[in-house]
C-alpha positions as CSV (number, residue, x, y, z in Angstrom):
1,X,0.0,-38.1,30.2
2,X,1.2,-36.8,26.7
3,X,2.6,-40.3,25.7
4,X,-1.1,-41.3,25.8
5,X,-2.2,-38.7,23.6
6,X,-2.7,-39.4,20.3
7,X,0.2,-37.7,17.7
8,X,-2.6,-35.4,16.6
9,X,-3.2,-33.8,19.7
10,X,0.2,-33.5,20.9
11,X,1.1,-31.8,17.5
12,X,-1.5,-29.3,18.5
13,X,-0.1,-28.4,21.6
14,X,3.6,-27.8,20.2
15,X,2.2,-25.9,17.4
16,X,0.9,-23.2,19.9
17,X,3.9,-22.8,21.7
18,X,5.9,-20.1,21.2
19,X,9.7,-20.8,19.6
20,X,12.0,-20.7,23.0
21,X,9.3,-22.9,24.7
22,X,9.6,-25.3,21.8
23,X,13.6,-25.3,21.8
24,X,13.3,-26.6,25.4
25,X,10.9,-29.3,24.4
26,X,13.6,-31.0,21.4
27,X,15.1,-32.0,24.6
28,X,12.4,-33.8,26.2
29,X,12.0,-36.7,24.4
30,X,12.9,-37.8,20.8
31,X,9.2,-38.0,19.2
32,X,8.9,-34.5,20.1
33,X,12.1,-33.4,18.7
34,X,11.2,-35.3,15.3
35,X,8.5,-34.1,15.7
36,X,9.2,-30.2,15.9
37,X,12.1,-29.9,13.6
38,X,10.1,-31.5,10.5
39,X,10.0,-29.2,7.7
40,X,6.2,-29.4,7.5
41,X,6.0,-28.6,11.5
42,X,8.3,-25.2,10.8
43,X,6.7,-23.9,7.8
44,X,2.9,-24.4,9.9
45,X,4.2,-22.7,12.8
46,X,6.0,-19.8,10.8
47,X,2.7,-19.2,8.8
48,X,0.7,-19.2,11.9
49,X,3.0,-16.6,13.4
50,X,2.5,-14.5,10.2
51,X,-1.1,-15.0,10.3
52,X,-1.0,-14.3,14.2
53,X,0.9,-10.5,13.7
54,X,-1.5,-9.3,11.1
55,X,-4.4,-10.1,13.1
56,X,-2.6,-8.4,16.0
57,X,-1.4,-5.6,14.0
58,X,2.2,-6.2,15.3
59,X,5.2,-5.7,13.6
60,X,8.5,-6.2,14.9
61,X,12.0,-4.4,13.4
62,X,15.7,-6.0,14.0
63,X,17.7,-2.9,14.7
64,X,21.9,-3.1,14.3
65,X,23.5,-0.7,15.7
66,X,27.2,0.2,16.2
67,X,28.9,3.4,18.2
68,X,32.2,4.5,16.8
69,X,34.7,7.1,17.0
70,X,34.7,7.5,12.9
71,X,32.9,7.1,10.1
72,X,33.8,7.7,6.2
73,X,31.1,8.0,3.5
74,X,31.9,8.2,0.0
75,X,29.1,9.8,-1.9
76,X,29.2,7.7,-5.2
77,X,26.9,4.9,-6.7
78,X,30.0,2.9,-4.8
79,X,28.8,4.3,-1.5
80,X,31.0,3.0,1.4
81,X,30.6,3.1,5.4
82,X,33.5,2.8,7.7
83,X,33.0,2.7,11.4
84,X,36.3,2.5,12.9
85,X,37.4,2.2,16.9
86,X,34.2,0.7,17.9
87,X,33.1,1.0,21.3
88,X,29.7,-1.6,21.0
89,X,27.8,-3.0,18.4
90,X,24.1,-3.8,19.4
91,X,21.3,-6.2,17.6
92,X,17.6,-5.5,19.0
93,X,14.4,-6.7,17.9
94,X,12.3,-3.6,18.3
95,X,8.1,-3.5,18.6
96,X,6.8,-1.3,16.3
97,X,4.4,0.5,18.8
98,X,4.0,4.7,18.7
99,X,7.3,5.3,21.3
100,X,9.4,2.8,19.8
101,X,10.4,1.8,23.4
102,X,9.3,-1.8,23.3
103,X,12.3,-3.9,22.9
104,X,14.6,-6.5,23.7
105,X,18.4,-7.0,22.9
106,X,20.1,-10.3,21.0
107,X,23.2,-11.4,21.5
108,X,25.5,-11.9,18.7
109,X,27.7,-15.3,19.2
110,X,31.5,-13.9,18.7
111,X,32.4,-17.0,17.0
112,X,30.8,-15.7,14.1
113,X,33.5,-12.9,13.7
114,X,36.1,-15.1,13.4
115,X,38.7,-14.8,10.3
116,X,36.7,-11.6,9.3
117,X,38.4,-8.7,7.1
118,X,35.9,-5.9,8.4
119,X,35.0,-5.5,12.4
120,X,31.3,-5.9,11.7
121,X,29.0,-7.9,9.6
122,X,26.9,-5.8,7.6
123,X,23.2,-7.2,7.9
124,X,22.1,-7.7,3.7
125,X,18.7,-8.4,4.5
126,X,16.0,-10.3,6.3
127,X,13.4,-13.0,5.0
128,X,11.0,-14.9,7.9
129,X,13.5,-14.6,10.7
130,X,16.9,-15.5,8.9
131,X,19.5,-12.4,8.9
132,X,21.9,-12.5,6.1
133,X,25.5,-11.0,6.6
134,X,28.2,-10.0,4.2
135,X,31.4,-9.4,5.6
136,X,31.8,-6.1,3.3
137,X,31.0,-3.2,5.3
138,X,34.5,-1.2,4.7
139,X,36.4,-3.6,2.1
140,X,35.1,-7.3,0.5
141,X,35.4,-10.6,2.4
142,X,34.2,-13.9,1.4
143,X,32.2,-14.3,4.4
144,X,28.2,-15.1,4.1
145,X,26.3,-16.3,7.3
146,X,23.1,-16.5,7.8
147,X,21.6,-16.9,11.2
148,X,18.8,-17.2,12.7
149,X,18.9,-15.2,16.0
150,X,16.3,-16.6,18.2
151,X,17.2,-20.3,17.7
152,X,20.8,-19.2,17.6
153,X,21.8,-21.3,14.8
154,X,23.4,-20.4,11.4
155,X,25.2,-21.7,8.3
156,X,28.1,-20.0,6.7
157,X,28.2,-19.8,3.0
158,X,30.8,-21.9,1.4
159,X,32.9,-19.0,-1.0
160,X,32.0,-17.8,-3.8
161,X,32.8,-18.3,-7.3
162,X,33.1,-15.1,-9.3
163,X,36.1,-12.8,-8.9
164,X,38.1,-10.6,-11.2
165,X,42.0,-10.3,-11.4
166,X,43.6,-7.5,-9.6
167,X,46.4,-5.8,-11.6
168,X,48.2,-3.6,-9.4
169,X,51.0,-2.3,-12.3
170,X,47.8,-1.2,-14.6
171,X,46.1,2.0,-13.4
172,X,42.2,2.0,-12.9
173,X,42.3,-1.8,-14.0
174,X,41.4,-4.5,-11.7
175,X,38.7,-5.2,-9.0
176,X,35.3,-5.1,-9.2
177,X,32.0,-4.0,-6.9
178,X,29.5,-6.6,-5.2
179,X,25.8,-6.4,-4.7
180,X,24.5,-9.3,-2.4
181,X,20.6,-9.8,-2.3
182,X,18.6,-12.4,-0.1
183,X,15.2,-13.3,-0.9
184,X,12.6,-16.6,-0.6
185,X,11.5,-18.7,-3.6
186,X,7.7,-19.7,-3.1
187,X,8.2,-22.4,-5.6
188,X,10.8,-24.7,-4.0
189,X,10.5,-23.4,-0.4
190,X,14.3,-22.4,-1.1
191,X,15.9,-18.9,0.4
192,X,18.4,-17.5,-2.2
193,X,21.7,-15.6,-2.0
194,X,22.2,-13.9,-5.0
195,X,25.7,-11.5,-5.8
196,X,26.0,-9.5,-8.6
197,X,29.6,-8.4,-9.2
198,X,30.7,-5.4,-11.7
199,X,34.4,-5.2,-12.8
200,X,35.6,-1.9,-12.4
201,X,37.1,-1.4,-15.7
202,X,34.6,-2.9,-18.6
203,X,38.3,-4.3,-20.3
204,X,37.5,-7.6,-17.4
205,X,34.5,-8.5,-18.6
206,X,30.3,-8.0,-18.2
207,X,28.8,-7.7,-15.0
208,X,28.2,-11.5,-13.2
209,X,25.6,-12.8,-11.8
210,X,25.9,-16.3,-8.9
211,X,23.1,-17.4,-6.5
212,X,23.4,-19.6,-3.6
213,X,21.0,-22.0,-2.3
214,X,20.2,-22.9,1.0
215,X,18.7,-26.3,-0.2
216,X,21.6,-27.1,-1.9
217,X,24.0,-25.4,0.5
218,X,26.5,-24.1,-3.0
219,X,27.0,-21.5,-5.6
220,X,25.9,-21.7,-9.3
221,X,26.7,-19.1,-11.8
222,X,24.2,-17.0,-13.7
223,X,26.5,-16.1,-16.3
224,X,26.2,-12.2,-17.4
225,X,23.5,-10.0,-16.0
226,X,21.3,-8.4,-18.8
227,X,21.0,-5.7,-19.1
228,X,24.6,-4.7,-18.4
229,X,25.1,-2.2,-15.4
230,X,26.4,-1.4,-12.2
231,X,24.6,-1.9,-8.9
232,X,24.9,1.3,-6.1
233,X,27.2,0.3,-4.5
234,X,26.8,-1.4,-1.0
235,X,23.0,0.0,-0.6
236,X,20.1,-2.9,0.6
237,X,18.1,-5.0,-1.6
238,X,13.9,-4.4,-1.4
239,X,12.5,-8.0,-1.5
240,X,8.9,-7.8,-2.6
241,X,6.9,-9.5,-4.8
242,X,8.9,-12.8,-5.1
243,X,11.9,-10.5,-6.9
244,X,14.8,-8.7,-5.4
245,X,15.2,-4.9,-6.2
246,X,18.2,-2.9,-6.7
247,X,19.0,0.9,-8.2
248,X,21.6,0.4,-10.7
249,X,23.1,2.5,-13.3
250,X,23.8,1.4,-16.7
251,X,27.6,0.5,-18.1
252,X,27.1,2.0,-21.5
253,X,25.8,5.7,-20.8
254,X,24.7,7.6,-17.6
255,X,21.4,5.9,-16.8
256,X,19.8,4.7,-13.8
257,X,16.8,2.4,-13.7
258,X,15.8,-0.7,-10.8
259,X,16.9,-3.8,-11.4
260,X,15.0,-7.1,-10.3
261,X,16.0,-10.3,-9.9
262,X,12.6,-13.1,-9.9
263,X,13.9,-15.8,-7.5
264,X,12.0,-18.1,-9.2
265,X,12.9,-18.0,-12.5
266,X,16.2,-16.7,-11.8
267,X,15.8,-13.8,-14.9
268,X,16.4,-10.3,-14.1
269,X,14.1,-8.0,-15.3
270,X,14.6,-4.0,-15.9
271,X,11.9,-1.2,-13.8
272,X,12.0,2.6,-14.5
273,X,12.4,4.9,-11.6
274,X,10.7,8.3,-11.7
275,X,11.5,10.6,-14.6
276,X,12.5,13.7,-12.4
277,X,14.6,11.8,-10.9
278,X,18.6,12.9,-12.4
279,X,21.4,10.7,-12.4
280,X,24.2,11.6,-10.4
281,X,27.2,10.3,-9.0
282,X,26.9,11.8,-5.5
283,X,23.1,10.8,-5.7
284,X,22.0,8.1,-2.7
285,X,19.6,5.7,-3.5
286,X,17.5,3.2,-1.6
287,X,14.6,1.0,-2.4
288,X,12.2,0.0,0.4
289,X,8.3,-1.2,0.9
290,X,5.3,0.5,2.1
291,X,4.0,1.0,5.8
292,X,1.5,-1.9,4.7
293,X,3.7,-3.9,2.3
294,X,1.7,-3.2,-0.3
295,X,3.9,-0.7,-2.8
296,X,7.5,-0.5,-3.7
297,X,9.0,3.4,-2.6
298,X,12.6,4.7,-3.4
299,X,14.4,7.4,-1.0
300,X,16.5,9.7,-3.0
301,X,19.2,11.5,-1.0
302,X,20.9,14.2,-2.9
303,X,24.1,15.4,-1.3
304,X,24.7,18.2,-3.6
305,X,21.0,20.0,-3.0
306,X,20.9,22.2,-0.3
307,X,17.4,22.7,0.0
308,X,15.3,19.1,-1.5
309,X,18.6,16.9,0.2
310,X,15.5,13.8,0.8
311,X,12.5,12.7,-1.5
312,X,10.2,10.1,-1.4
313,X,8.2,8.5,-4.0
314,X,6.3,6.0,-4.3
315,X,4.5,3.3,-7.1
316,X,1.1,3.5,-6.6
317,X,0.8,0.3,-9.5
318,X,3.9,-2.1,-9.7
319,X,6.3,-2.2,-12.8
320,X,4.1,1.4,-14.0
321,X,6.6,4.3,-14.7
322,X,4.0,6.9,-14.6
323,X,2.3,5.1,-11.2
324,X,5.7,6.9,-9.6
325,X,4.5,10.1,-7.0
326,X,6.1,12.0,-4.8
327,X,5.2,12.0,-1.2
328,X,7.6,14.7,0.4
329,X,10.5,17.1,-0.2
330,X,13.0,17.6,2.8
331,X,15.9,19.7,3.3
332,X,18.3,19.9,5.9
333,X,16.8,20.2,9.6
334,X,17.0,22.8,12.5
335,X,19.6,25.3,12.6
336,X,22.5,22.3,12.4
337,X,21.6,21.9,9.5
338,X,21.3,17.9,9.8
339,X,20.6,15.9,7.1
340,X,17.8,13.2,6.7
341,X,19.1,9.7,5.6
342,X,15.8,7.5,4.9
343,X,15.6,4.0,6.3
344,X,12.8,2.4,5.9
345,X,8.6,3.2,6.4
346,X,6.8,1.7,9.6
347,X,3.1,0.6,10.1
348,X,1.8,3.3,11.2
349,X,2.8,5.4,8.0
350,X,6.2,7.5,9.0
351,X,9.4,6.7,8.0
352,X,12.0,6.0,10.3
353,X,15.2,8.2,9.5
354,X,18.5,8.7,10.5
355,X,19.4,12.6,11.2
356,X,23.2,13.4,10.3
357,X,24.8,15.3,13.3
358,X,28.2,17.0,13.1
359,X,31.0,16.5,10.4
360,X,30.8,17.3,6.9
361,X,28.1,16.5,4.8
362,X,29.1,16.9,1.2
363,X,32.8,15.6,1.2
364,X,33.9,12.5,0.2
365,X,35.3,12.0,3.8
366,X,32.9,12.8,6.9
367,X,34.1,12.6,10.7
368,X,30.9,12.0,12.2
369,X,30.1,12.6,15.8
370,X,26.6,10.9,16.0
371,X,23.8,9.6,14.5
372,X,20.4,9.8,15.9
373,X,17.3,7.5,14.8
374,X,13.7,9.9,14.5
375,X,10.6,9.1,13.5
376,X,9.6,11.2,10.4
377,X,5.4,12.2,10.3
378,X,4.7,12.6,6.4
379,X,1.9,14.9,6.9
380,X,3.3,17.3,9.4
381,X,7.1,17.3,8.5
382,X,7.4,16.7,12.3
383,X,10.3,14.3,13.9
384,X,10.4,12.3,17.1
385,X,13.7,11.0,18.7
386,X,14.0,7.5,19.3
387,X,16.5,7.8,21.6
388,X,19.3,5.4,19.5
389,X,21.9,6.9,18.8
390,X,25.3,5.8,17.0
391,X,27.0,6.6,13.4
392,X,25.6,3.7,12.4
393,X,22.3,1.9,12.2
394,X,20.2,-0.6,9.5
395,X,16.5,-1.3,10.7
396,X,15.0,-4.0,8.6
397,X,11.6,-5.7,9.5
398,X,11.9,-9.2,11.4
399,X,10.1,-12.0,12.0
400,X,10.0,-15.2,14.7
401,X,10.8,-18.4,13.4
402,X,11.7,-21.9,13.7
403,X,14.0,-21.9,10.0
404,X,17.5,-23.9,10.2
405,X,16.4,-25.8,13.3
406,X,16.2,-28.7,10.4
407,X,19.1,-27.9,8.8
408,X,22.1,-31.1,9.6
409,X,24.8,-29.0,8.6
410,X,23.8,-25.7,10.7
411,X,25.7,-24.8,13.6
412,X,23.9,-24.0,17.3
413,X,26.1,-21.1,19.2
């Protein structure tokens, strides 16, 4: 019956399948699997899924999250995480309803963790269903994937090009810090890679500056990153507005600002973050988006404040200094005294937040005996347990989607 249907029609069928359904149908028959994997077919089908949440109002999150024995934070602008003896590591894509008990788990392929320096990936970001990973979560690999978890194909990045000589018989010189963003340029239809690596010691050079692109499949160097600074650490990327976001602190003189990378143009750009806002060493910084997308807000988590340890601000006009305002002061909850570490915001306004339990808090070195995921109320101060628990977790907001099912040199697990 559907080989006497005209193209048009049948077109119009697959497009209104969901993704697993159309997966099985590549197999059917070769005009359907041209058909489906065209470029044109995947882009239609990922709008109309965009289009189909907002109407719905659904939002869906990826959560990753890992239960450990041990975990070391360093409270610098070079912030590190170290889960060690690892007991399961969990991906689920979570529906973003009031209980936060709607979900289903993915299954990470193990041949992904081959030749890896650090036990887990860490997830860099998200962009219409493609995760990005860096293999960096406790020291710096060369490993870049990006996968696609519900087509369960990926491409691993080919090295990279910038690195800085080590020079073990010279104190403090040699090695450098890594910043890896991942964003979508509207323009060419291209997703983007971008790493911005800082020497250590200023004697090796200006910070760098390489992008990769998925079109191309390679690296190409930026050159130096103006102006000059020093990314925090291993901290997430905000993606919004077609640019990629970072807090960073300046290489010449103890000042922090956001700095934004257009994937377009490829320019970086310099933001101001709120004037109240001190500089500090042991300060913990993280960029994220609105409830409804539509504003650019910045956690500040300051270790050495016993009473305002979390703020949040949002920028009620984007690029405006003075648009910055301040949404809530938090200190350290209940009589544990656990601390608030700020994730991201959902829909329906709160924030989700991960609540420090055990250990201590304003080392350099924390043994921590669990983390637990709440949902933070804005207006009443109030938290509700989400029941995931672990020392850590990274929530970032996901999307279905058909991207890499066109791509010759991507590999199906």
């Amino acid at each position: 019956m559907f080989d006497s249907l005209p193209q048009e029609i049948t077109h119009d069928i697959l497009f209104r399948l969901p993704i697993k359904s159309l997966i099985q149908c590549t197999s059917v028959c070769k005009p359907w699997r041209s058909m489906i994997i065209n470029q044109s077919f995947i882009q239609s089908h990922l709008r109309r899924k965009i289009s189909f949440h907002k109407r719905n109002d659904i939002h869906l999150f990826l959560v990753h999250s890992v239960s450990g024995h041990l975990i070391t934070s360093v409270r610098t602008h070079r912030h590190r995480t170290v889960v060690s003896k690892i007991r399961q590591e969990v991906f689920s894509v979570h529906y973003d309803n009031q209980d936060f008990d709607k979900n289903f788990e993915i299954e990470f392929p193990s041949a992904l963790k081959k030749k890896l320096k650090n036990e887990i990936l860490r997830v860099i970001g998200i962009c219409n269903g493609l995760v990005c990973f860096a293999d960096d979560m406790a020291c710096y690999g060369n490993s870049f994937i990006i996968w696609n978890p519900f087509i369960r194909n990926s491409v691993t990045l080919p090295n990279p090009g910038i690195t800085f000589p080590m020079y073990n018989s010279i104190p403090n010189y040699g090695g450098f810090d890594a910043a890896i963003g991942f964003g979508y340029d509207a323009m060419t239809s291209d997703y983007k890679v971008v790493r911005v690596a800082t020497p250590k010691n200023k004697l090796q050079g200006p910070t760098m500056a390489e992008v990769y692109s998925l079109a191309t499949g390679s690296w190409r160097s930026l050159g130096s990153v103006a102006p000059q600074c020093a990314i925090y650490g291993r901290e997430k990327h905000l993606f919004f507005n077609g640019a990629l976001h970072w807090p960073a602190v300046s290489r010449e003189r103890d000042d922090h600002f956001i700095l934004t990378f257009d994937v377009g143009n490829e320019l970086f750009y310099k933001m101001s973050m709120p004037s109240s806002v001190i500089w500090s060493y042991i300060l913990g910084l993280l960029l994220s988006a609105s409830g409804d997308k539509k504003f650019v807000t910045l956690f500040v988590m300051n270790a050495d404040s016993k009473d305002s340890y979390l703020e949040i601000w949002v920028m009620k006009e984007y690029g405006v200094k003075e648009s910055w305002t301040k949404l809530i002061n938090l200190g350290p909850q209940g009589p544990e005294r656990l601390f608030p570490r700020a994730l991201c915001f959902r829909r329906n306004g709160e924030v989700l937040v991960m609540l420090l339990k055990g250990g201590r808090q304003l080392g350099f070195e924390t043994n921590i005996s669990k983390h637990e995921l709440v949902s933070l109320d804005l207006v009443s101060k109030q938290m509700e347990s989400l029941e995931i628990c672990g020392p850590y977790c990274s929530v970032d907001s996901y999307e279905e989607s058909l991207l890499l099912l066109d791509k010759t040199d991507a590999v199906s697990l």
